[in-house]
Backbone bond lengths (Angstrom), bond angles and torsions (degrees), N, CA, C in turn:
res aa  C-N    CA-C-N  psi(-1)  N-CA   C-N-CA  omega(-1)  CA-C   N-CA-C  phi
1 X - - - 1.445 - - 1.520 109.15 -
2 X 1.056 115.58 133.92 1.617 134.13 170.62 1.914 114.40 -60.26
3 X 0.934 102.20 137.27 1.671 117.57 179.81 1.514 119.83 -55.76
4 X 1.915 102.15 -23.40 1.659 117.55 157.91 1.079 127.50 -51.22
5 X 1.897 103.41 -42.90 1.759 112.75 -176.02 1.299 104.99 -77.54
6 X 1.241 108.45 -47.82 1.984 102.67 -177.56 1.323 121.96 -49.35
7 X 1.777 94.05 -35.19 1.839 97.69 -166.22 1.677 123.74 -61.02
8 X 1.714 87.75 -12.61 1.831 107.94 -162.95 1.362 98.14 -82.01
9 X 1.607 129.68 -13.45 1.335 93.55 154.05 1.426 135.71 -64.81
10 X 1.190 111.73 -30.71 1.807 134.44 -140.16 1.799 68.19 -87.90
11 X 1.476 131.62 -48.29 1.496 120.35 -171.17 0.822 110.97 -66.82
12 X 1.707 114.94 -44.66 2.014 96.64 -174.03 1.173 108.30 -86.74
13 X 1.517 149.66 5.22 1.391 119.49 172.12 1.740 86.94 -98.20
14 X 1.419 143.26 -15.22 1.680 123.24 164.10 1.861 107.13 -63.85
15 X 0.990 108.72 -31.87 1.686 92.92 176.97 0.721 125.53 -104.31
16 X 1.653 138.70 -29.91 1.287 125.88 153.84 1.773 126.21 -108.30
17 X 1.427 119.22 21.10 1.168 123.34 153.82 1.393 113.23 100.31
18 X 1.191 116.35 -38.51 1.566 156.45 149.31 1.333 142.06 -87.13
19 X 1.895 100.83 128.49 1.551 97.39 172.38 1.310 114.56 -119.76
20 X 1.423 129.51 134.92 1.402 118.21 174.35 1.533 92.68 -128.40
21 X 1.474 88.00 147.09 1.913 117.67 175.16 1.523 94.44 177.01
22 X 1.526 90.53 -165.68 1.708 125.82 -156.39 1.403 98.31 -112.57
23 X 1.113 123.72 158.53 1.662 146.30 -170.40 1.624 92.73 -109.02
24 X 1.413 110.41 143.59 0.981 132.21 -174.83 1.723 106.18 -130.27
25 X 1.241 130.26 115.73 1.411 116.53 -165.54 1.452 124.22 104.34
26 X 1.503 117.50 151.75 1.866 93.78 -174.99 1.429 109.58 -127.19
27 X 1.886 106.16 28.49 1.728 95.52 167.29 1.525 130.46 -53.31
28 X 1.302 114.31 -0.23 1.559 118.06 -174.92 1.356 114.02 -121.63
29 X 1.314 111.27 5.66 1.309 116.75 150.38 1.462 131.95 -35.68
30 X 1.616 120.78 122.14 1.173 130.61 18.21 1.710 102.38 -100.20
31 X 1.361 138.97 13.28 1.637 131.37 178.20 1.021 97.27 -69.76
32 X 1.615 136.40 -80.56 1.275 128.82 -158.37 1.622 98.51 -106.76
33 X 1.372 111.70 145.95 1.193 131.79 -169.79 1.573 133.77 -106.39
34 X 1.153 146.04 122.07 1.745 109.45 -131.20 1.950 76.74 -97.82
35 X 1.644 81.34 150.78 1.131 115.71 -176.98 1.856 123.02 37.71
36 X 1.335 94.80 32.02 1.689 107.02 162.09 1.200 140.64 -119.04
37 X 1.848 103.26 -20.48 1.066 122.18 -179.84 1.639 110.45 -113.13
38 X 1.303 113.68 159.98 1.521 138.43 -147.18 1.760 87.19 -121.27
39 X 1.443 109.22 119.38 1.507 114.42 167.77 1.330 96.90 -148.03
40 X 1.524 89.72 137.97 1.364 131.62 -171.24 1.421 108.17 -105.60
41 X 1.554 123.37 93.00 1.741 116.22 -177.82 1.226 91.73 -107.86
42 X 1.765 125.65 125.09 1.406 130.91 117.19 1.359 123.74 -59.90
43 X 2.095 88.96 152.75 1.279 97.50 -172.34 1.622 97.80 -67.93
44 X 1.535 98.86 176.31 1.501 112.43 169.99 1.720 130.18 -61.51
45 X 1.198 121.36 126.06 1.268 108.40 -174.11 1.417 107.20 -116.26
46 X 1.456 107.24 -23.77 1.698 113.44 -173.58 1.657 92.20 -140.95
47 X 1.353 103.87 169.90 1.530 91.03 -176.69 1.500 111.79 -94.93
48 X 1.565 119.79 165.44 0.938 126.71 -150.80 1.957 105.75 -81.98
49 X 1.668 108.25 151.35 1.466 91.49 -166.91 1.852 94.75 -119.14
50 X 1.147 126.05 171.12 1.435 146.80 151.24 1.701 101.28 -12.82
51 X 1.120 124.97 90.00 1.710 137.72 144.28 1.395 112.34 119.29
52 X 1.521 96.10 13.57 2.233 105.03 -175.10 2.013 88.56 -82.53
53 X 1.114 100.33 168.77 1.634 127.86 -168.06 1.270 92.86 -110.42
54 X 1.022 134.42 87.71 1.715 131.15 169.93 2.059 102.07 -90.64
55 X 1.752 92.16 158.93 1.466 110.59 155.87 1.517 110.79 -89.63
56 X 1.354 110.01 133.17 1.627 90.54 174.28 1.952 95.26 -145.88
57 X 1.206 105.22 149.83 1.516 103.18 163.70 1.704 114.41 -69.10
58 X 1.238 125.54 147.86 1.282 120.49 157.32 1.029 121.10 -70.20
59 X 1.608 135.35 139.38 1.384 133.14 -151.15 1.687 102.10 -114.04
60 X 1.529 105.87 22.62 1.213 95.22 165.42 1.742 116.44 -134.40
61 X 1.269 88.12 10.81 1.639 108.22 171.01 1.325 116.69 -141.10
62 X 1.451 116.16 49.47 1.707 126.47 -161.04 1.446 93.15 -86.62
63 X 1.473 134.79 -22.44 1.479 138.06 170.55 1.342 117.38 -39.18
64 X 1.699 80.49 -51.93 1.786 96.69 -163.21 1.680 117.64 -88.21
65 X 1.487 98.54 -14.29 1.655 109.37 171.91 1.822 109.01 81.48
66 X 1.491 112.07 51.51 1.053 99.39 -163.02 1.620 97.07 -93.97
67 X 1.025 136.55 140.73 1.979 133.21 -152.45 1.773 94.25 -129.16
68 X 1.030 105.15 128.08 1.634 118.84 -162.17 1.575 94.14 -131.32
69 X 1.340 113.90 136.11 1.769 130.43 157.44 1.621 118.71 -123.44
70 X 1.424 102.50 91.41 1.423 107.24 156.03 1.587 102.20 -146.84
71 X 1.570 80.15 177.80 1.894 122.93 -171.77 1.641 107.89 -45.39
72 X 0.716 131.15 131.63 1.535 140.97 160.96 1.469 103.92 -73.31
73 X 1.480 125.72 110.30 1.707 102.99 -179.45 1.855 85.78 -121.60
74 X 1.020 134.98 36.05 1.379 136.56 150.86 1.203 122.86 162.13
75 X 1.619 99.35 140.62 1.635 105.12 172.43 1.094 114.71 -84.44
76 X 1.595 111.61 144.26 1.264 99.45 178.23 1.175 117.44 -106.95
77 X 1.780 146.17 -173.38 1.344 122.44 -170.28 1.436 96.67 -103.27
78 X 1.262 130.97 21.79 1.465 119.79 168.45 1.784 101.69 -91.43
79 X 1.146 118.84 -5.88 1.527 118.71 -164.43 1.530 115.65 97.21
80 X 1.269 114.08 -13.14 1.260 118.78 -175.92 1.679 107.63 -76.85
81 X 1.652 118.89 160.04 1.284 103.94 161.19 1.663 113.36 -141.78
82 X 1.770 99.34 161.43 1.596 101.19 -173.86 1.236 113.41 -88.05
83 X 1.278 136.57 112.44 1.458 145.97 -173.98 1.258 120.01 -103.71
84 X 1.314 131.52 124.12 1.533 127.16 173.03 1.797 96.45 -157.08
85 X 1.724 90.19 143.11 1.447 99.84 174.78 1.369 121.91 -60.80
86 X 1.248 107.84 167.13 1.674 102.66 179.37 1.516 112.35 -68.49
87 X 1.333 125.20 -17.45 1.492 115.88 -156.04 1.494 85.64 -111.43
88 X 1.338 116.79 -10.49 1.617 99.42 -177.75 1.595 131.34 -82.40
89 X 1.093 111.79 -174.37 1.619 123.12 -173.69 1.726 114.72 -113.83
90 X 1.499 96.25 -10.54 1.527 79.28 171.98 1.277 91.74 -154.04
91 X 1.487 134.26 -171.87 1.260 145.93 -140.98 1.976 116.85 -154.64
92 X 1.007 140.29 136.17 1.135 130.88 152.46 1.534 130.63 -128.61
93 X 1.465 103.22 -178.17 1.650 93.01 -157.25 1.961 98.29 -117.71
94 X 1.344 93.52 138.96 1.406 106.94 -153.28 1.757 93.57 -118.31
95 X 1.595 104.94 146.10 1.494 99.56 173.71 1.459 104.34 -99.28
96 X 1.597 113.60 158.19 1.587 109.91 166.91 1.538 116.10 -60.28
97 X 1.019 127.10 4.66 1.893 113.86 179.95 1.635 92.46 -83.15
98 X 1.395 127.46 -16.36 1.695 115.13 -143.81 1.625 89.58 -123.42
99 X 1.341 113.85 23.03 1.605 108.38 179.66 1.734 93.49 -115.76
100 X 1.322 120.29 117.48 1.309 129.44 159.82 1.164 137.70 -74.14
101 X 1.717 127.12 -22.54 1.292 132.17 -160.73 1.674 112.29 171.14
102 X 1.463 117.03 154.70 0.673 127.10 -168.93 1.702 111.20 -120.14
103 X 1.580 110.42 126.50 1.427 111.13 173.11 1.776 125.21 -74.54
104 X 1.605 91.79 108.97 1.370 108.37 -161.81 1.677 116.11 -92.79
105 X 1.452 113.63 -23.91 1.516 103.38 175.95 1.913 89.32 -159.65
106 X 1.170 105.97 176.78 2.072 104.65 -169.28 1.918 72.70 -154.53
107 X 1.401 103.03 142.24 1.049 131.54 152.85 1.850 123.07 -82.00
108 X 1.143 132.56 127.06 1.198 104.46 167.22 1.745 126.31 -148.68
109 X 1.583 122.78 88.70 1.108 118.11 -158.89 1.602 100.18 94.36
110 X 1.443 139.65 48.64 1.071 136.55 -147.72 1.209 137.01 4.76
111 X 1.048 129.44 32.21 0.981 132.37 134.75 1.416 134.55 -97.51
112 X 1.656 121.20 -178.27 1.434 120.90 179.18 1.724 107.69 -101.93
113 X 1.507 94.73 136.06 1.482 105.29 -169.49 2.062 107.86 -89.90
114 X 1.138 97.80 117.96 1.989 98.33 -166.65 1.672 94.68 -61.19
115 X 0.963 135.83 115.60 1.520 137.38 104.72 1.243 136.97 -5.17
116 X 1.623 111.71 -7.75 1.377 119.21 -161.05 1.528 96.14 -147.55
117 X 1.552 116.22 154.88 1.358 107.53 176.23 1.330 99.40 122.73
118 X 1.825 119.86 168.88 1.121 129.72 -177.71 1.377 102.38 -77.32
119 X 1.245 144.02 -58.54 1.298 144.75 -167.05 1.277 119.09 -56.44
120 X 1.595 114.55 -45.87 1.546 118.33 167.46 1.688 108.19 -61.33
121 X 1.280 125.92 -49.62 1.541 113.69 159.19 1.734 129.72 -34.72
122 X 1.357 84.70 -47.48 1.862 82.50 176.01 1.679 104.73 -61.15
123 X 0.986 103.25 -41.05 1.811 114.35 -178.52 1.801 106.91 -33.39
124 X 1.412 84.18 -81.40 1.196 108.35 -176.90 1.855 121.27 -60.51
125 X 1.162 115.89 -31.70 1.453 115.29 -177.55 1.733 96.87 -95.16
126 X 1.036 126.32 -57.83 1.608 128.90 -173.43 1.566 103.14 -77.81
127 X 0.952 150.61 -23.44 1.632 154.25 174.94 1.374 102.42 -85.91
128 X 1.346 111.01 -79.65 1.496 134.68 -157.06 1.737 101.95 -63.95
129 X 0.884 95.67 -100.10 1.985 123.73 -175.05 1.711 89.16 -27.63
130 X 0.602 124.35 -80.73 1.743 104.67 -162.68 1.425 110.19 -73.21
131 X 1.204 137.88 81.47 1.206 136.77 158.29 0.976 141.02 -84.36
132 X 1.636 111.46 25.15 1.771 102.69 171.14 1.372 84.24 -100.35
133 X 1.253 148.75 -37.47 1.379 154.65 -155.30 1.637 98.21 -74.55
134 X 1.616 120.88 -54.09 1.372 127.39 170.09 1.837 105.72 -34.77
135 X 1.357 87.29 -50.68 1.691 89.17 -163.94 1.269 121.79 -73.06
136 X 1.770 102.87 -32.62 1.895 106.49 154.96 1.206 105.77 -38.34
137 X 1.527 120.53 -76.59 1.490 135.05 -136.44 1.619 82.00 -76.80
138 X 1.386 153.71 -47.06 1.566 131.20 -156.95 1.423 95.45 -85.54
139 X 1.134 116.10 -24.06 2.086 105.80 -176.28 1.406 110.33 -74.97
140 X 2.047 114.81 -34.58 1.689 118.63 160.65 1.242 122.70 -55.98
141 X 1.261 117.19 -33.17 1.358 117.36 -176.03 1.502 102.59 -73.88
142 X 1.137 119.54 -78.74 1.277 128.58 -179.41 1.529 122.37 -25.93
143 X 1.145 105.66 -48.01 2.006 133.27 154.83 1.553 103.71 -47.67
144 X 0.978 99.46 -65.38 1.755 93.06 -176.95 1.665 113.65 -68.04
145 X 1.126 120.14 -33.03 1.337 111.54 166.70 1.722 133.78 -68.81
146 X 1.396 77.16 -31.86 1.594 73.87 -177.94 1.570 108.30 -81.93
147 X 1.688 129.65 -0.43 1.357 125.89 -160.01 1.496 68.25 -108.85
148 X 1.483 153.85 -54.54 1.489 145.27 -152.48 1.762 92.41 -63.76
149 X 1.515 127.26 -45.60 1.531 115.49 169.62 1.091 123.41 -54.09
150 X 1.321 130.90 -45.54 1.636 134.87 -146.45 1.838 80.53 -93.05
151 X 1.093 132.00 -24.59 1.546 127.49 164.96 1.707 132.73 -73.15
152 X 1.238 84.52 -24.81 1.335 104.49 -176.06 1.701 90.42 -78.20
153 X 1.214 120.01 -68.85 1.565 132.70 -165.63 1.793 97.86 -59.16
154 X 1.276 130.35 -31.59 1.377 107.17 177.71 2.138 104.69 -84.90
155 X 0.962 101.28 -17.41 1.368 87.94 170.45 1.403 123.48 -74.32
156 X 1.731 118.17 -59.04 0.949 130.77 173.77 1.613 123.19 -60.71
157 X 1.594 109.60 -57.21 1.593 110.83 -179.64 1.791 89.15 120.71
158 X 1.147 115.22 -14.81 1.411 128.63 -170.80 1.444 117.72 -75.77
């Protein structure tokens, strides 16, 4: 992709405040869904806090315009923050110049998906908020599956 297509985010949330499209990819698995769900990022108005879904450029390929959506799971006191998708295993640390917007509402199955509520809490406090424990338990899982295949295939041939 060309540096034209990337740039059109950084244009449409300066002119109209807002970006809406589709996710491509499944680090935010299971909230946003690649290419099913409808997200709506405004630009920034206040800065971003502990468990919001921001757009942000990666700050080590800001040349190339590479545009990333995950979780904020802490601020840090330099201003910087630690970001990692929901489905991922590890995390990186992002400065505030390279955060563009904030994910403000997700469509899903046409309808609008609440942000609010007991269930999105479980999300967010039992999923989200503890993520070194997330990241044990998705690197065990993942570990254990892939050793239950490579077992499976010397027995079977499969």
């Amino acid at each position: 992709m060309t540096n034209e297509k990337f740039s059109s985010f950084e244009r449409e949330l300066a002119e109209h405040g807002r970006l809406i499209y589709t996710n491509v990819g499944v680090s935010m698995m299971p909230l946003i869904r690649e290419g099913k769900d409808v997200m709506m990022i405004e630009a920034c108005k206040e800065p971003p806090k502990k468990l919001d879904v921001v757009l942000f450029v990666r700050p080590h390929v800001q040349g190339r315009g590479h545009y990333v959506v995950h979780r904020i799971l802490k601020v840090r006191r330099d201003g910087t923050y630690f970001i990692a998708g929901d489905h991922d295993t590890s995390g990186e640390i992002v400065p505030s110049e390279c955060i563009l917007g904030i994910l403000t509402s997700l469509v899903r199955d046409g309808k609008p998906y609440a942000f609010k509520g007991f269930r999105h809490w479980c999300y967010l406090h039992l999923r989200c908020a503890p993520y070194h424990a997330r990241f044990f338990v998705l690197k065990a899982v993942r570990g254990t599956r892939q050793f239950l295949r490579a077992v499976k295939y010397k027995l079977t041939g499969k």
